[in-house]
N, C-alpha and C positions, 0 to 999 in steps of 0.2 A: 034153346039151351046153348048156352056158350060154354068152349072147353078150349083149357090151356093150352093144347098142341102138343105135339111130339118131346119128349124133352130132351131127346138126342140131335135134334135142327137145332133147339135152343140153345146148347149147349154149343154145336158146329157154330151156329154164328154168332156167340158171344166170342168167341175162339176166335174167329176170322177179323172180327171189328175189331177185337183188342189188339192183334199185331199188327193188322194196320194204320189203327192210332199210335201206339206205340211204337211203332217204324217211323209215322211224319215227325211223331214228336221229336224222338231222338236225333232226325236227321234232320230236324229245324235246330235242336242243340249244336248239333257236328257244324252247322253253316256258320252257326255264329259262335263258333270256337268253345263252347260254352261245357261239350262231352262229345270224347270221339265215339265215333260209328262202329257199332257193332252186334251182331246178331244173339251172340250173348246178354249183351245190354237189352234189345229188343224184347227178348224172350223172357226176361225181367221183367221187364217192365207189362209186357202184354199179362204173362203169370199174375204179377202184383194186380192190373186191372180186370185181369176175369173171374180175379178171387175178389176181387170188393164189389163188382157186379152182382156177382154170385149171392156175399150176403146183403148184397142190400135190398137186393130183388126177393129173398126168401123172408125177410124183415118183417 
């Protein structure tokens, strides 16, 4: 019998993966001029990605 796991880990590490995509990303933008760096921006952006994780994962 297989079970979905704690959903307070999955939730920590959907949390943890999304600001540190969202950190290389942005600060792959910042390199190449493209949006400056900032932890605001990151928080953004990780927010926006652990909310579309979220529904797509419960979908």
């Amino acid at each position: 019998m297989a079970t979905d796991g704690d959903p307070r880990v999955l939730f920590v590490m959907n949390v943890v993966l999304s600001v540190a995509f969202a950190a290389l990303v942005v600060r792959g933008l910042a390199f190449i001029d493209v949006l400056a760096f900032s932890w605001g921006t990151v928080a953004l952006g990780a927010g926006a990605l652990a909310a579309l994780t979220y529904i797509v994962v419960l979908r």
